[in-house]
C-alpha positions in Angstrom: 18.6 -50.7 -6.6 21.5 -49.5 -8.7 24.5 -51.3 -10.1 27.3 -51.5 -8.4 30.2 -49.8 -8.9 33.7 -52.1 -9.4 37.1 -51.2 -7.4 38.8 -49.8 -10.7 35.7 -46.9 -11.2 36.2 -45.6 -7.3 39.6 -45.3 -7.4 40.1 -44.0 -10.2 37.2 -41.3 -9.3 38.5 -40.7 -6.4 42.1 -40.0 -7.4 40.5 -37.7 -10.1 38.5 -35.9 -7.3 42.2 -35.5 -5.2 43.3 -33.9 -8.1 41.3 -31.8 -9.9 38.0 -31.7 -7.8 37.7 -27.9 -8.3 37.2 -28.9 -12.1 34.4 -31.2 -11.6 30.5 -30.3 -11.3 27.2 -31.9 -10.5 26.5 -31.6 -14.2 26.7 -35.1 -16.0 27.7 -34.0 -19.2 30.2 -31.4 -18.7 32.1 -34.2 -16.1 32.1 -36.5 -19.4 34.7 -33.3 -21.1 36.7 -33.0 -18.1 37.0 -37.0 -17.2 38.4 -37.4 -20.9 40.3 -34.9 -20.4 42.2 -35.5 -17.5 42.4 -39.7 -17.7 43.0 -42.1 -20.4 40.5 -44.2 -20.0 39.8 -45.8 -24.0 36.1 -47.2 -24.1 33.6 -44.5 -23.8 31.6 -46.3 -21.6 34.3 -46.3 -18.7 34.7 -42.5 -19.0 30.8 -42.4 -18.7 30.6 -44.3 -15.3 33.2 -42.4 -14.2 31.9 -39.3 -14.7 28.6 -40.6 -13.8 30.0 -41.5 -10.4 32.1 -37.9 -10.0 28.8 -36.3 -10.5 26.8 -38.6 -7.8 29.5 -37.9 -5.3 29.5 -34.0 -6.1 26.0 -33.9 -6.1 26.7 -36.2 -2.0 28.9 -32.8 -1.0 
């Protein structure tokens, strides 16, 4: 089983996906760049959970 992801992390995804979902990839790392580059999300860790979960749902179309 995998951890669950909270409220804040799909929203946020998912508002990034709205936006710019051309941008993203089903590549982990280069989602890390472009999630710090279009939020401003402070703790690294965030960004990578974001990205993490931009990637799974990319990966899902």
């Amino acid at each position: 089983m995998g951890r669950i992801k909270t409220t804040f992390i799909k929203r946020k995804t998912k508002e990034l996906l709205a936006l710019h979902g051309n941008a993203f990839t089903t590549d982990f790392e280069q989602n890390k760049v472009i999630t710090a580059r279009h939020t401003s999300v402070q703790s690294k860790k965030l960004r990578n959970i974001i990205a993490g979960y931009m990637t799974r749902l990319k990966k899902k179309e």
